[in-house]
VEXMARPA-438801 format. One record per atom (N, C-alpha, C): residue in one letter; atom name; y, x, z. Coordinates in pm, 1 decimal, always signed. Each point is the difference from the previous one (the first is absolute). Last residue first. Layout:
N
R  aa  at         v         u         w
R   a  CA         Y         X         Z
...
This chain:
86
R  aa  at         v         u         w
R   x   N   +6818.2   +1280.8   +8977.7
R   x  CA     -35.9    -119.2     -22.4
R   x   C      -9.9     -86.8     +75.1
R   x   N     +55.1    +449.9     +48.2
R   x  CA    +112.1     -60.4     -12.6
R   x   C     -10.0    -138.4     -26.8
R   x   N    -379.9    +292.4      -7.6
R   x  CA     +60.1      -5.7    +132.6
R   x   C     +70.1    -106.7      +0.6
R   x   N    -114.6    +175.5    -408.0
R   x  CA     -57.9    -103.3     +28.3
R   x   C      +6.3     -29.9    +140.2
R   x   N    +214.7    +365.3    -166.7
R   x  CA     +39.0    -111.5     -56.9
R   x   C     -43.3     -90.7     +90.3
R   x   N    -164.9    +401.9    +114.9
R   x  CA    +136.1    -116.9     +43.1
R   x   C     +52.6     -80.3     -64.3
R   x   N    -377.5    +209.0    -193.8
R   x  CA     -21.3     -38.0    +157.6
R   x   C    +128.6     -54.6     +61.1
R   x   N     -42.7     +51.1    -495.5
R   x  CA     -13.1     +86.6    +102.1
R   x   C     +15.8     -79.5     +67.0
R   x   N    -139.4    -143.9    -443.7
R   x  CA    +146.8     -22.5     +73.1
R   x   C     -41.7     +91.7    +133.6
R   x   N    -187.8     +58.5    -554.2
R   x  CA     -46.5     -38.8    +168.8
R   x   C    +142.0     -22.7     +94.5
R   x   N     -37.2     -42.5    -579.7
R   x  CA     +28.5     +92.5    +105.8
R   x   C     -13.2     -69.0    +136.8
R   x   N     -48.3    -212.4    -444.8
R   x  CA    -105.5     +60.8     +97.9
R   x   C      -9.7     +46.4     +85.9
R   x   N    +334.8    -221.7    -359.2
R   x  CA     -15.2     -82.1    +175.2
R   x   C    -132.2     +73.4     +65.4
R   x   N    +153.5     +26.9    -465.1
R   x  CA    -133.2     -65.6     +26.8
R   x   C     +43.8     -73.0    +160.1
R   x   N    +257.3    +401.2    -177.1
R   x  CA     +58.7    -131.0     -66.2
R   x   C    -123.9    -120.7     +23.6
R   x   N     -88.2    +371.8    +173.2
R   x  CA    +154.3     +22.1     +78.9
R   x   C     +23.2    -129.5     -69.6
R   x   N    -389.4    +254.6    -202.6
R   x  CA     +19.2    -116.0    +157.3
R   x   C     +89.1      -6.3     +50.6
R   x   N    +141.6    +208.5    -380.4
R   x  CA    -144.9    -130.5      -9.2
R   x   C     +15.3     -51.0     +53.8
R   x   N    +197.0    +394.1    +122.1
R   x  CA     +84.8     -72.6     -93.9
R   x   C     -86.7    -128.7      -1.2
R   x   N    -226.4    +386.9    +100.7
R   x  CA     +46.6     -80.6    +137.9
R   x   C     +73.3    -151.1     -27.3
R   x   N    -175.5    +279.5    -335.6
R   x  CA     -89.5     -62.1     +82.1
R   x   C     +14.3    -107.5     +55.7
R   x   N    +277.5    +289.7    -248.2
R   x  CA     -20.0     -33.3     -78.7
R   x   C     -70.7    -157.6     +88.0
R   x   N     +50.7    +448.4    +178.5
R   x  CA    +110.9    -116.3      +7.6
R   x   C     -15.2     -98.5     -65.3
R   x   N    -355.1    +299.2    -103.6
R   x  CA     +18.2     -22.0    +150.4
R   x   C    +128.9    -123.9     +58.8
R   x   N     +20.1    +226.0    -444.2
R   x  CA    -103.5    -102.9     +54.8
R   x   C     -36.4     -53.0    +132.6
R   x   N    +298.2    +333.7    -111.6
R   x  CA     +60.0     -99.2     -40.8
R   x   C    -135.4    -140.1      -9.8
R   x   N    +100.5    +480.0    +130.0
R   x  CA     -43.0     -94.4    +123.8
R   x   C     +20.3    -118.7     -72.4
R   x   N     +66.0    +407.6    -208.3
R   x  CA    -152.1     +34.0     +28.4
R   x   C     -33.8    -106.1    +109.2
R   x   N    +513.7     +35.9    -182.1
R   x  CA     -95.6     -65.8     -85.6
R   x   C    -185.2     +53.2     +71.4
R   x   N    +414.8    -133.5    +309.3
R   x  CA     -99.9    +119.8     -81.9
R   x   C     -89.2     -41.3    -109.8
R   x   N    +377.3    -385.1    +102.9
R   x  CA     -75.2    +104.4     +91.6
R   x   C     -59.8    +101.5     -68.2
R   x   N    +453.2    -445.3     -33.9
R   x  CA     -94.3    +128.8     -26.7
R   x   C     -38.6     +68.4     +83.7
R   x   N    +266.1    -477.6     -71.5
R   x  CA    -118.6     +80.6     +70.2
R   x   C     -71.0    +110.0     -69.0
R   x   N    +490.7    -325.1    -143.7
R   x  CA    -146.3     +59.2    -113.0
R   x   C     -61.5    +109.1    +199.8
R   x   N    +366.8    -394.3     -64.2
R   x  CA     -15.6     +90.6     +44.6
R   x   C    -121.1     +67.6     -48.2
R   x   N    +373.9    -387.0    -198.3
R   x  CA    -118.9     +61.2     +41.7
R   x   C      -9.1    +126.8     +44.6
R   x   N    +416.1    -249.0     -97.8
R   x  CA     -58.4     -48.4    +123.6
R   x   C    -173.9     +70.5      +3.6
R   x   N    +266.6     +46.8    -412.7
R   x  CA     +50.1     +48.2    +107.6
R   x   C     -16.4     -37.0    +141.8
R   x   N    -231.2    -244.6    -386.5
R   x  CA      +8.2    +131.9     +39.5
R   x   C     +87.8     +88.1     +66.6
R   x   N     -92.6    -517.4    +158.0
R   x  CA     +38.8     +39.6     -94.5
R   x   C     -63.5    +185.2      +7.3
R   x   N    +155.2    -182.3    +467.2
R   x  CA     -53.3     -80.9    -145.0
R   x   C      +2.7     +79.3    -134.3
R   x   N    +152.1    +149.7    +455.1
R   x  CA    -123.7      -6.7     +21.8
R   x   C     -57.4    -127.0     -95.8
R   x   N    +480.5    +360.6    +131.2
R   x  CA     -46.0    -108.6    -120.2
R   x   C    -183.4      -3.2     +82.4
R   x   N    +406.0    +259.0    +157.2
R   x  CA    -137.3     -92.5     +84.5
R   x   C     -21.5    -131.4     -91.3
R   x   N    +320.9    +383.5    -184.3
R   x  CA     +40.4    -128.8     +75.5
R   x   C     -80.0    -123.4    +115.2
R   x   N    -112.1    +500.6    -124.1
R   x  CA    +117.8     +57.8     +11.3
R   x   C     +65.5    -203.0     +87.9
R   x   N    -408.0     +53.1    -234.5
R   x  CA      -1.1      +2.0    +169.3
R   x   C    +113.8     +22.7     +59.0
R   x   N     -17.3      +4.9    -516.7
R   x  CA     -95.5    -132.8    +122.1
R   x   C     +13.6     +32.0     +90.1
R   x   N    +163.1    +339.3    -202.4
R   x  CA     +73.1    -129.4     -14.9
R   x   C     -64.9    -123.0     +55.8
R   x   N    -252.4    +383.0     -83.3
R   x  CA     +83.8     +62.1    +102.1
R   x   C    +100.2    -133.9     +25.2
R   x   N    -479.1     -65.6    -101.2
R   x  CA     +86.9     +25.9    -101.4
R   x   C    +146.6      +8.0     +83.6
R   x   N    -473.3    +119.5    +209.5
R   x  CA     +75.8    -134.9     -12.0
R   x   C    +105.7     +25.5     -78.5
R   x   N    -515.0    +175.3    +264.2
R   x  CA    +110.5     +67.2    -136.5
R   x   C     +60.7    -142.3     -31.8
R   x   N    -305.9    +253.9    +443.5
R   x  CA     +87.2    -126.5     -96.0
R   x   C     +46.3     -23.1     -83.6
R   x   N    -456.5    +229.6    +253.1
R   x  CA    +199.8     +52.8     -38.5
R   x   C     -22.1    -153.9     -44.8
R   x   N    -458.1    +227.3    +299.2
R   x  CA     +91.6    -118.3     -81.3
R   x   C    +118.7      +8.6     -28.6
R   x   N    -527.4    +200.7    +187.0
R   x  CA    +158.8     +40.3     -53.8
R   x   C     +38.0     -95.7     -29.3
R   x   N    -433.3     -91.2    +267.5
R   x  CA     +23.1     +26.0    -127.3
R   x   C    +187.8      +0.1      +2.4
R   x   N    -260.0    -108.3    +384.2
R   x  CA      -7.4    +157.9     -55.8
R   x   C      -8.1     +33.4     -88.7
R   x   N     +27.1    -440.1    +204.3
R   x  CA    -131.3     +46.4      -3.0
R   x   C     -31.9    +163.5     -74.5
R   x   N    +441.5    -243.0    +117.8
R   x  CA    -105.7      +9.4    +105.1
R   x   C    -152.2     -26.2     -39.3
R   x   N    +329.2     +53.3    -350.2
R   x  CA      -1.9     +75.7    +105.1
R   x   C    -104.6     +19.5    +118.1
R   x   N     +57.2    -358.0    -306.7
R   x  CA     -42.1    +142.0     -32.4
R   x   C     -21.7    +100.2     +69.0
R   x   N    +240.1    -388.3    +164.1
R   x  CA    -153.7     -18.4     -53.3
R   x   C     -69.1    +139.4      -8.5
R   x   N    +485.2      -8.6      +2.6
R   x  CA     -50.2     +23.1    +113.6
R   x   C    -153.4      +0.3     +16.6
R   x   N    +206.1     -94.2    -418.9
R   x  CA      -9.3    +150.5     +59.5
R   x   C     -44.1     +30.5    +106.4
R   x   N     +25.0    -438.5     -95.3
R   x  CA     -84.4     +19.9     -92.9
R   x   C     +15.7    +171.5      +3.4
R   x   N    +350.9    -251.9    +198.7
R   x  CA    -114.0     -23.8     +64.7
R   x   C    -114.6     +28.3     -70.2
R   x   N    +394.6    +110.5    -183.8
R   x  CA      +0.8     +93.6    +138.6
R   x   C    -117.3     -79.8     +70.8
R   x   N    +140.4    -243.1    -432.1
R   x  CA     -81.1    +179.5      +9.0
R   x   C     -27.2     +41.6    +155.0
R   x   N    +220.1    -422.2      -1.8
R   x  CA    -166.2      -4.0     -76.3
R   x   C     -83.2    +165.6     +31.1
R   x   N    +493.3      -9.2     +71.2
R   x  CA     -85.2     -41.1    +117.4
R   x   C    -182.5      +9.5     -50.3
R   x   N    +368.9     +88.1    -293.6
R   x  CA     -80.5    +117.4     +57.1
R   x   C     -51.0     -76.4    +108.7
R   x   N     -34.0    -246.9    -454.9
R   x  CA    +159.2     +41.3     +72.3
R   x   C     -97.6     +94.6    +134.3
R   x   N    -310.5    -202.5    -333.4
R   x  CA    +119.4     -71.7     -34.1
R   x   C     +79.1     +63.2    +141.6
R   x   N    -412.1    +263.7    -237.4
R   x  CA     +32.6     -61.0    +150.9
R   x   C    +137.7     -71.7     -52.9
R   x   N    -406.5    +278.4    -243.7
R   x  CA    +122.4     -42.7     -14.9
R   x   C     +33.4     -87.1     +73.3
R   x   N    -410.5    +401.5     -43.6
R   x  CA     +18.0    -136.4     +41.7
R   x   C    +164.1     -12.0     -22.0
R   x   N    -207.2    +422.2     -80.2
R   x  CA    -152.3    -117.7     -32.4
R   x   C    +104.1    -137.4     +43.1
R   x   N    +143.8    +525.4    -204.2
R   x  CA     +41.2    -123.5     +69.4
R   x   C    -145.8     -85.8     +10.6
R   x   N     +40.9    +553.9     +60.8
R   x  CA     +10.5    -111.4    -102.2
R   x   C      +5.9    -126.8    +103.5
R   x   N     +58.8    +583.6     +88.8
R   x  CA     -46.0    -168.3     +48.3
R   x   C     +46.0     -51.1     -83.3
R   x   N    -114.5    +561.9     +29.3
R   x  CA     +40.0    -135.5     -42.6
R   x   C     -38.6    -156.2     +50.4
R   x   N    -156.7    +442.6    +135.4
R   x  CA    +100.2     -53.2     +65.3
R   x   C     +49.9    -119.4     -43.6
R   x   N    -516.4    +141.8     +27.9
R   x  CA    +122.5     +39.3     -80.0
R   x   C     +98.4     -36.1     +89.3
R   x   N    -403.9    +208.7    +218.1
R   x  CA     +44.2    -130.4     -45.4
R   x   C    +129.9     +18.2     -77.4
């Protein structure tokens, strides 16, 4: 698998991102952050210095590509404790 990772998704400030890495993640796709050193330097989360650019392997980028979708659809299944909690 290559190493290189490209961007698929642009997140308004790192919370957004860090929950959309975590996503990724927990389905075993790689995830970095890339944030314009000055944006985050002030916890800008508007505007371009407030964007966070999601990058993964480029040989997973469809796959993420996927999840991304149903993630924005509302498809994703709620686990068992969620629905406990209810």
């Amino acid at each position: 698998m290559s190493d290189e990772f490209v961007p698929i998704y642009t997140a308004n400030g790192r919370a957004d991102a860090q929950l959309i890495v975590m996503l990724l993640e927990s389905a075993g796709i790689p995830a970095q952050m890339d944030q314009e050193s000055y944006g985050h330097t002030l916890g800008l989360t508007v505007g371009s210095l407030g964007e966070v650019e999601i990058l993964v392997p480029i040989a997973l980028v469809a796959e993420a590509e996927r999840l991304l979708e149903a993630y924005q659809r509302g498809d994703l299944e709620k686990d068992a404790t969620d629905e406990e909690l209810e």
